[in-house]
Backbone as CSV, one residue per row, in Angstrom:
resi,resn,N_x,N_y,N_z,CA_x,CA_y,CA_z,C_x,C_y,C_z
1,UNK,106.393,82.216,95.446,107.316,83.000,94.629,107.102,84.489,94.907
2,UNK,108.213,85.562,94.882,108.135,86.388,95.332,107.607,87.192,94.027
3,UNK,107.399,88.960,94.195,106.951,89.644,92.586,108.416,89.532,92.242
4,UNK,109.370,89.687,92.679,110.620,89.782,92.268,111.540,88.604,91.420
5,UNK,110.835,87.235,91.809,111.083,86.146,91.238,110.166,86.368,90.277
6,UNK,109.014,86.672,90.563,107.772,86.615,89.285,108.314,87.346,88.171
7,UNK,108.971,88.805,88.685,109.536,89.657,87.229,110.922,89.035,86.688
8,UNK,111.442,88.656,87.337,112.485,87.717,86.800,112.459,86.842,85.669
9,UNK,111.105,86.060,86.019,110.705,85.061,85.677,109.843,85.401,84.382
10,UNK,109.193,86.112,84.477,108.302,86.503,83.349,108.539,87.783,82.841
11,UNK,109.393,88.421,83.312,109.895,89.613,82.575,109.022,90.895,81.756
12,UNK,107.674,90.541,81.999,107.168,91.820,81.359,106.011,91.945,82.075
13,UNK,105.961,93.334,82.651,104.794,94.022,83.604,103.803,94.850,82.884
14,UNK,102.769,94.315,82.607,101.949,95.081,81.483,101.329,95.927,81.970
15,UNK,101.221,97.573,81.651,100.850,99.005,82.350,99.617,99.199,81.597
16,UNK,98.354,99.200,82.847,97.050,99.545,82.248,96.738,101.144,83.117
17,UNK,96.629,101.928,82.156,96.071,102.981,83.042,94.302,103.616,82.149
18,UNK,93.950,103.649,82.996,92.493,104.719,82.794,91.564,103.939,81.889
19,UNK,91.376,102.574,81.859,90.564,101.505,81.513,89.424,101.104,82.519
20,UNK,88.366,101.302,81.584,86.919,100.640,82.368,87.409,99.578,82.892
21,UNK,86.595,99.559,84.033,86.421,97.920,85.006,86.290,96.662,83.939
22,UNK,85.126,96.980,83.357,84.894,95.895,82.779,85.397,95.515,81.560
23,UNK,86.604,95.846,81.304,87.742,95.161,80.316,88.788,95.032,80.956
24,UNK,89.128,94.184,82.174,90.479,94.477,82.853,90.329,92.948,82.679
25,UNK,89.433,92.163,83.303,89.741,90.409,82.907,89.516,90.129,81.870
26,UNK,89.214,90.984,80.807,89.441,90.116,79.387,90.714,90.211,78.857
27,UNK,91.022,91.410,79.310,92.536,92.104,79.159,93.607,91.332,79.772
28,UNK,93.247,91.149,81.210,94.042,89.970,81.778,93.630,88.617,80.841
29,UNK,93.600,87.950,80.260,92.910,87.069,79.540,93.605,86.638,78.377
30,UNK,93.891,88.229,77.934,94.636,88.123,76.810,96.033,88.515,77.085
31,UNK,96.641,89.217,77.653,97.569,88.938,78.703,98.425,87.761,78.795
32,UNK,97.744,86.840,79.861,97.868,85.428,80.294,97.976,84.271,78.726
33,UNK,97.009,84.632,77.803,97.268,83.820,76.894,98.587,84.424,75.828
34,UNK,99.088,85.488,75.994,100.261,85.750,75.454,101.650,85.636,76.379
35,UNK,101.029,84.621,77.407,102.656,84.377,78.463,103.253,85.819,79.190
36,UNK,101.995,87.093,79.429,102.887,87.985,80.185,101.932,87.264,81.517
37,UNK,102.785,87.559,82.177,102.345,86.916,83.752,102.111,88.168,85.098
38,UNK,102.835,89.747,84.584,102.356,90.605,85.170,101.465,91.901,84.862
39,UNK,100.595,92.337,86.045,99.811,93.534,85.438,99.133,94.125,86.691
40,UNK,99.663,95.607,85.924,100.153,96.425,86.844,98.933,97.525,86.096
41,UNK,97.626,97.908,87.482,96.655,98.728,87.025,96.899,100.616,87.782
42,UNK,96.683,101.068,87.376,97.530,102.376,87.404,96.295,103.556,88.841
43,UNK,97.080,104.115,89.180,96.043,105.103,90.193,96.127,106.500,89.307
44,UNK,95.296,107.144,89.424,94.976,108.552,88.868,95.277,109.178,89.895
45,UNK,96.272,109.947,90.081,96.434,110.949,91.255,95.772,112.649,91.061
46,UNK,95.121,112.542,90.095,94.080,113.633,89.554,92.618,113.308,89.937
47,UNK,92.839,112.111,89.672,90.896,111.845,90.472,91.047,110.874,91.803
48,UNK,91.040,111.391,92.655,90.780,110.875,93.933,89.461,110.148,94.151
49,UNK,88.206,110.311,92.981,87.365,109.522,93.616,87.530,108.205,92.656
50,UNK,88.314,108.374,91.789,88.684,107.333,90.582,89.081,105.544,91.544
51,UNK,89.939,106.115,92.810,91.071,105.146,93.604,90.369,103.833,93.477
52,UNK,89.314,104.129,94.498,88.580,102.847,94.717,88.554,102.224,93.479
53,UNK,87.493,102.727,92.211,87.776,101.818,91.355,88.942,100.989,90.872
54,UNK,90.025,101.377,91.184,91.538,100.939,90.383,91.423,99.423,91.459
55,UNK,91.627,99.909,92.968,91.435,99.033,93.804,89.871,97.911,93.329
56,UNK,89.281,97.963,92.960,88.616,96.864,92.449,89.079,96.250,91.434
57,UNK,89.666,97.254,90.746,90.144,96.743,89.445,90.900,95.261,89.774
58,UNK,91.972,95.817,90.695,93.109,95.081,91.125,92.350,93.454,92.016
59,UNK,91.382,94.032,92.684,90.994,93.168,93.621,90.432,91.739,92.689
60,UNK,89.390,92.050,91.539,88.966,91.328,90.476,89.724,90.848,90.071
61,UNK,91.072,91.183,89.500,92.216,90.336,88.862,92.941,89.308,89.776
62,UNK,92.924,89.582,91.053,93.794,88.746,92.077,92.636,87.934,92.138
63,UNK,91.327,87.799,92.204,90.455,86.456,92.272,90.328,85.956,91.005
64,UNK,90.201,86.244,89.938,90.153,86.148,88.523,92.061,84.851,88.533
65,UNK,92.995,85.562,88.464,93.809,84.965,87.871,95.245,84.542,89.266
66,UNK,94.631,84.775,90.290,95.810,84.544,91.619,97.196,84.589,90.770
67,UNK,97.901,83.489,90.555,99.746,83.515,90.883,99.782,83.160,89.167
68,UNK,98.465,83.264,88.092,98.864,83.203,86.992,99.027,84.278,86.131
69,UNK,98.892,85.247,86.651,98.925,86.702,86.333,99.004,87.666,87.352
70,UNK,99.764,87.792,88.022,100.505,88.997,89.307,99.663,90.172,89.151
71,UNK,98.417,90.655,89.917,97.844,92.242,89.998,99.020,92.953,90.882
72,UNK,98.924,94.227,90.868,99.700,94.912,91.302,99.036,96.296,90.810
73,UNK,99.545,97.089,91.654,99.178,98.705,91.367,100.558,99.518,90.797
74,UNK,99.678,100.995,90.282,100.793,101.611,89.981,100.612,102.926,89.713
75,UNK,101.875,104.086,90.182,101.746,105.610,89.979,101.215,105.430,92.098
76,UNK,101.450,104.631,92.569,101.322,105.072,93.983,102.334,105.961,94.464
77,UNK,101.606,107.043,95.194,102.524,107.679,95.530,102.055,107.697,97.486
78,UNK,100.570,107.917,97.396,99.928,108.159,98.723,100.081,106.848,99.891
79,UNK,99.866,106.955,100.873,99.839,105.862,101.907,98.320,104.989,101.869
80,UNK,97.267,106.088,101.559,96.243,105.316,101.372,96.154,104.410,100.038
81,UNK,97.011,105.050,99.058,97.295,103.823,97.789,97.198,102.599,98.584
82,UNK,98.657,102.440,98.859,99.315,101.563,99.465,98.355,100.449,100.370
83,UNK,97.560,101.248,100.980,96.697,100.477,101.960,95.775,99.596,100.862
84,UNK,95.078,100.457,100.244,93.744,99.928,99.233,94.021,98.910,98.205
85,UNK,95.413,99.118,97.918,95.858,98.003,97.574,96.311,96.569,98.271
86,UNK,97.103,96.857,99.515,96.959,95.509,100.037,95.217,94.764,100.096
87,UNK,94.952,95.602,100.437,93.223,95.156,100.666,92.784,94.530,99.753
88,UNK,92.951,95.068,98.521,92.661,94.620,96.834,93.329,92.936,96.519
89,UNK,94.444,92.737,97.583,94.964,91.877,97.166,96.004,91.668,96.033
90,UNK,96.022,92.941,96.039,97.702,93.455,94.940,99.240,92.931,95.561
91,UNK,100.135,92.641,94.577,100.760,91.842,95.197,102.249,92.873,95.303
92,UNK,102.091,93.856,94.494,103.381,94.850,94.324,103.067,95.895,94.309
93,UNK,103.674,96.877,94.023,103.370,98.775,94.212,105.064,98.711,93.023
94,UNK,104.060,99.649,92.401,105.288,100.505,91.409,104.938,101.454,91.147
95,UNK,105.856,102.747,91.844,105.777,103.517,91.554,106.394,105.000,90.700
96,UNK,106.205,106.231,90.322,107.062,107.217,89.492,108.147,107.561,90.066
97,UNK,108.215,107.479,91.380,109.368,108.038,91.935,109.781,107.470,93.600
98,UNK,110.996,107.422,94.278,111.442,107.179,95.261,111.060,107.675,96.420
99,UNK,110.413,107.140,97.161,109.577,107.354,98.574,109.970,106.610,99.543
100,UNK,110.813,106.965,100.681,111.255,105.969,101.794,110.148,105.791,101.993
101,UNK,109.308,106.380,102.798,107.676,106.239,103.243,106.952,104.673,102.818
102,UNK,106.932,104.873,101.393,105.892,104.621,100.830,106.577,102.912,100.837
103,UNK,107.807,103.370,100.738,108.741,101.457,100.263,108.511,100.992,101.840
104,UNK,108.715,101.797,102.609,109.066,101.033,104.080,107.647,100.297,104.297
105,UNK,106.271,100.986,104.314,105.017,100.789,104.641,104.366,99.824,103.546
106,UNK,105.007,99.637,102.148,104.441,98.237,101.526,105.574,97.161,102.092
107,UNK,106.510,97.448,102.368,107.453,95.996,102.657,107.097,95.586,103.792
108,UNK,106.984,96.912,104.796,105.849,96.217,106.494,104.784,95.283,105.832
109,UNK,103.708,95.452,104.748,102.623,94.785,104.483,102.972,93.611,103.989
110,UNK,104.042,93.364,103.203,104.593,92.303,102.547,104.493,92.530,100.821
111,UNK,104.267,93.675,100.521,104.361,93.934,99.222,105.492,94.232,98.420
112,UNK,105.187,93.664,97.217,106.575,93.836,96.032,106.807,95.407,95.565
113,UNK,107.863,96.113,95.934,108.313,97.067,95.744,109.140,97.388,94.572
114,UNK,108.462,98.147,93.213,109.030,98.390,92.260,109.265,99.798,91.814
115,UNK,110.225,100.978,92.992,109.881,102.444,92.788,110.736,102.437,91.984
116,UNK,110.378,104.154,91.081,110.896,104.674,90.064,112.030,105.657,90.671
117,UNK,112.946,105.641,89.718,114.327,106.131,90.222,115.129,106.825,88.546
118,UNK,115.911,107.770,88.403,116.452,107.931,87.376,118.043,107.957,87.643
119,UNK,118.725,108.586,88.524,120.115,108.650,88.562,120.464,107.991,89.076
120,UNK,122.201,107.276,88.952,122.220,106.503,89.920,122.317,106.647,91.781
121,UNK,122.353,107.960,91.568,122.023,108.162,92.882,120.486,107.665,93.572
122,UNK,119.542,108.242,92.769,118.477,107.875,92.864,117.745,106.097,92.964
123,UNK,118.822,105.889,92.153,118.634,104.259,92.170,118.920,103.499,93.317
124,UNK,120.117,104.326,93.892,121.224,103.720,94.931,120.092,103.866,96.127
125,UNK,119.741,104.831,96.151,119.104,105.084,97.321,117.246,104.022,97.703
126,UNK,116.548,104.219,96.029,115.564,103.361,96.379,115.767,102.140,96.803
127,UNK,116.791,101.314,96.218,117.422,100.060,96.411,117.712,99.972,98.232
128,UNK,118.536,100.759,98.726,118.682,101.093,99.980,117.774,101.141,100.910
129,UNK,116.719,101.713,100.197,115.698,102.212,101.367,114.472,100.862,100.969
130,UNK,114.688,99.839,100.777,114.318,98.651,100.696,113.288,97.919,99.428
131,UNK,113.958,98.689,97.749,112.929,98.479,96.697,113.237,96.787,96.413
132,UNK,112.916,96.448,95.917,112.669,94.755,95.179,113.775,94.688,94.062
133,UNK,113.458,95.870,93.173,114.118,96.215,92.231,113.728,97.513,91.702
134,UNK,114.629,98.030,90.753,113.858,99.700,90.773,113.840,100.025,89.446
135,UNK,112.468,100.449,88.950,112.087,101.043,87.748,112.747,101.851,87.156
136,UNK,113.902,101.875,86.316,114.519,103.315,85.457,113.024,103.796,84.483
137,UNK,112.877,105.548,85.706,111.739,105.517,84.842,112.112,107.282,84.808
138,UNK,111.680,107.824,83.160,111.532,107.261,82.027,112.779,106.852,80.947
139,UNK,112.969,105.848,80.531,113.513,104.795,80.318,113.940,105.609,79.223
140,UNK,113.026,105.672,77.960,112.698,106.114,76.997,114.196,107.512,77.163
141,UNK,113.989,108.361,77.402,114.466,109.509,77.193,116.176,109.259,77.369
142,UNK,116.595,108.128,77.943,118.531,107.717,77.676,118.699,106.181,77.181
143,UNK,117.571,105.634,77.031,117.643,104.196,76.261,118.615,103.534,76.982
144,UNK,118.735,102.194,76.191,119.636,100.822,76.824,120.613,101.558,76.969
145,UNK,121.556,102.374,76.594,123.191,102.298,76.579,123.467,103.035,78.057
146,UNK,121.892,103.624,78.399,122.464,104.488,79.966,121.651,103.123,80.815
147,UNK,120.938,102.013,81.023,121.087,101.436,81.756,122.112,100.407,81.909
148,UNK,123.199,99.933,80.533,124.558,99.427,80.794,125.463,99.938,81.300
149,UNK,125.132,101.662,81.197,126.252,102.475,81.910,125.985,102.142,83.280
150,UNK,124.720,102.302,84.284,124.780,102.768,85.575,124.494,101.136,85.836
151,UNK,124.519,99.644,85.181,124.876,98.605,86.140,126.431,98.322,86.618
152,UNK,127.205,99.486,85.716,128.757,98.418,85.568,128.922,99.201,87.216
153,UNK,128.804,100.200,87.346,128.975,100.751,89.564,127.788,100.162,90.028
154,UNK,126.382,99.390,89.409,125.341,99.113,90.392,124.856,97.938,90.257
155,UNK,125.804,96.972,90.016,125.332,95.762,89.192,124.664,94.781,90.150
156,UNK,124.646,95.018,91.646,123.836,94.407,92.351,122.223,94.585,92.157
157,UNK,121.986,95.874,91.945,120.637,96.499,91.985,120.128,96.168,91.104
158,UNK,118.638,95.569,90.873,117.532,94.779,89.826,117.221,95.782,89.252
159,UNK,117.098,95.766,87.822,116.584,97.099,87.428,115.113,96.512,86.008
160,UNK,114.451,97.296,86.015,113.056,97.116,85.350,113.484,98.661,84.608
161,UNK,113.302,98.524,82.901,112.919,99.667,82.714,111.526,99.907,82.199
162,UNK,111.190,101.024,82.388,109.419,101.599,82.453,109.874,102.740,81.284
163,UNK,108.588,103.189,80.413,109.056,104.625,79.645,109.039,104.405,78.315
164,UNK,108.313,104.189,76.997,108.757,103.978,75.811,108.979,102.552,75.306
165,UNK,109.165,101.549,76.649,109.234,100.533,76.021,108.512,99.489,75.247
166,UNK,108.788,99.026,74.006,107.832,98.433,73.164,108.186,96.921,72.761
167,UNK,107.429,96.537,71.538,108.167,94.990,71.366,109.098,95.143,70.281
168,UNK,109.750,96.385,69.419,110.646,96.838,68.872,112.263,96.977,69.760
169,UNK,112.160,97.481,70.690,113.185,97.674,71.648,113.544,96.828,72.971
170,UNK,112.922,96.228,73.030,112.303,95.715,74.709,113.513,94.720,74.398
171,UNK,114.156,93.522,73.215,115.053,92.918,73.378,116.628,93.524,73.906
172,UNK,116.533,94.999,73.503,117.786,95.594,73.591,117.996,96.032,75.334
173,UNK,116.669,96.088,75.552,117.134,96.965,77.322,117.015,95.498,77.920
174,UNK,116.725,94.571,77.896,117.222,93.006,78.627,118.598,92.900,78.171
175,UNK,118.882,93.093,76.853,120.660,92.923,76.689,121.292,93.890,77.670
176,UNK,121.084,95.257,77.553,121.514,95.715,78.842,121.473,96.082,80.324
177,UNK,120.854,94.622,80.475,120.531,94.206,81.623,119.629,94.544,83.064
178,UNK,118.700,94.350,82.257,117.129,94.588,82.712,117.274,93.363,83.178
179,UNK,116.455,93.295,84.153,115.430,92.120,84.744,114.025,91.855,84.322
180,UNK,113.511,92.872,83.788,112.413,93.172,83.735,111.497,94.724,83.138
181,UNK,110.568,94.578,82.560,110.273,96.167,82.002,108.944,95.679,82.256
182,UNK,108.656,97.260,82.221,107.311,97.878,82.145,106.548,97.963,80.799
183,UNK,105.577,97.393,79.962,104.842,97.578,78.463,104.006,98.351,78.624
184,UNK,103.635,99.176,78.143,102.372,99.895,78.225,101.848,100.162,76.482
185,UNK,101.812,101.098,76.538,101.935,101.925,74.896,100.607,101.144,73.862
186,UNK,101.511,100.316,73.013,100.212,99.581,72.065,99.546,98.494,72.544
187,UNK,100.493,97.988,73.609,100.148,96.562,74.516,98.962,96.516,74.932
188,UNK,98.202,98.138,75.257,97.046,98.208,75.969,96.456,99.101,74.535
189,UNK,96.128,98.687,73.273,95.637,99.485,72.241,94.135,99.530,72.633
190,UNK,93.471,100.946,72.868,92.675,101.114,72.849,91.475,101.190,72.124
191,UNK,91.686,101.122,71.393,91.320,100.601,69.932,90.787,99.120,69.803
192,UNK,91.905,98.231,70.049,91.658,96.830,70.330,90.362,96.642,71.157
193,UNK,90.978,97.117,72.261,90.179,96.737,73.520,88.778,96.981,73.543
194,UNK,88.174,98.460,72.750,87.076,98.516,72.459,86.547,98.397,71.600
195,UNK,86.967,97.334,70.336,86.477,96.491,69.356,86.379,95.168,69.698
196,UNK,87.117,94.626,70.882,87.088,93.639,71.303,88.144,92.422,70.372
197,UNK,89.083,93.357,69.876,90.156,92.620,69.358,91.622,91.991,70.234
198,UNK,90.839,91.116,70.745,91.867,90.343,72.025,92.696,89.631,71.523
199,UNK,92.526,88.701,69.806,93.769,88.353,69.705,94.806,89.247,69.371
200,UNK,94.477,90.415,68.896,95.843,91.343,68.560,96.282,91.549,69.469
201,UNK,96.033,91.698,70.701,96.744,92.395,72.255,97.366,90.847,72.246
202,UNK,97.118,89.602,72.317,97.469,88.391,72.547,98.966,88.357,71.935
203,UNK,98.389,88.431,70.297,99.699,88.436,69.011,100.819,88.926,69.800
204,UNK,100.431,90.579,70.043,101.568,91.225,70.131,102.246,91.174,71.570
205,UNK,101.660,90.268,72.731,102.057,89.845,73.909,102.905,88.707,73.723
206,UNK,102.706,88.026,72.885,103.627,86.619,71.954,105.163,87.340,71.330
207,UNK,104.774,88.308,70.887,105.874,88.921,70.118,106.887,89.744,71.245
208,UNK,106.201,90.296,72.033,106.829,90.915,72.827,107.731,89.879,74.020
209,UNK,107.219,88.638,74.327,107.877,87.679,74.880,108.421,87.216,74.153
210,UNK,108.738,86.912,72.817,109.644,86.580,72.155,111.096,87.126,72.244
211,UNK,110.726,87.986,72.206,111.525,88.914,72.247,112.881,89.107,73.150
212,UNK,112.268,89.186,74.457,113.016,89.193,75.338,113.249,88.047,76.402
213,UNK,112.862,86.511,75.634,113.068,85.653,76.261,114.233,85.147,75.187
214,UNK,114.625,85.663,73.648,115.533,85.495,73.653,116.863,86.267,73.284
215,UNK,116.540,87.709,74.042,117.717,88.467,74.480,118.425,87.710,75.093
């Protein structure tokens, strides 16, 4: 199955950024037991010596949970991302913004391409220059009614929105025709995570698939 069938299929890409190593498989854990099936660990483009770790991060989750939870990276912008992640065994790249570069050199590797795009120009073009499907990112700042606007001219193009989205809203941007979104926000409560409150991240991974499995 491709990431593109996978986001289809499971519809919610859970966004971890700037989390210790050693809460990423419990996290995946709880994750997996709330039916999200993707997760997407984030690069710091401020700490360059941070990378590697993310790339372990990623690498641990692809032996940890293979095709039952999709690793993937995210915020790639660099070529060496790109690389450290195939290596990691990441299965997609999503990134903030539209990079022929960066789409051409994960689709050479065989990676799932999820760049960020805002206009539909911008959309038109990641799609073009060979994305999977393309992140309206940030989502948040024109809500569902501007991604129903820009499918009725782009209704071929897969769209994921990233940005604000929660388990309050997340049914409304699948009504207007998402494939797929990005969670981040409380999904990854930090709080939780370092009390070690895994069924609440679970709960609200239940709720959040509720949600938009029956948009």
């Amino acid at each position: 199955m491709t990431s593109l069938e996978y986001l289809k299929e499971r519809k919610i890409v859970a966004i971890v950024r700037g989390l210790k190593p050693e809460y990423l498989i419990r996290l995946g854990h709880a994750f997996e037991e709330g039916g999200i099936g993707l997760m997407e660990v984030t690069y710091n483009q401020r700490d360059p010596e941070s990378w590697k770790d993310t790339a372990n991060g990623i690498e641990a989750l692809a032996k940890e949970f293979g095709d039952r939870l999709l690793a993937g990276a995210g915020t790639v912008i660099r070529p060496e991302q790109v690389r450290m992640t195939y290596e990691a065994g990441g299965r997609y790249l999503v990134t903030p913004t539209t990079q022929p570069e960066i789409i051409r050199m994960g689709k050479a590797l065989g990676l799932g391409l999820f760049p960020g795009a805002l206009t539909p120009t911008e959309i038109l073009a990641a799609f073009d220059a060979g994305a999977d499907a393309v992140k309206v990112f940030p989502a948040s700042s024109l809500g569902p009614g501007y991604i129903k606007a820009v499918r009725a001219p782009l209704s071929h193009i897969p769209l994921m929105a990233v940005g604000g989205v929660n388990e309050k809203n997340a049914a409304e941007y699948m009504k207007a025709g998402c494939v797929g979104l990005g969670v981040g926000g409380t999904l990854v409560n930090r709080e939780w995570i370092e009390k070690g409150e895994w069924s609440k991240i679970t709960a609200l991974a239940k709720e959040i698939m509720k949600a938009v499995n029956e948009a």
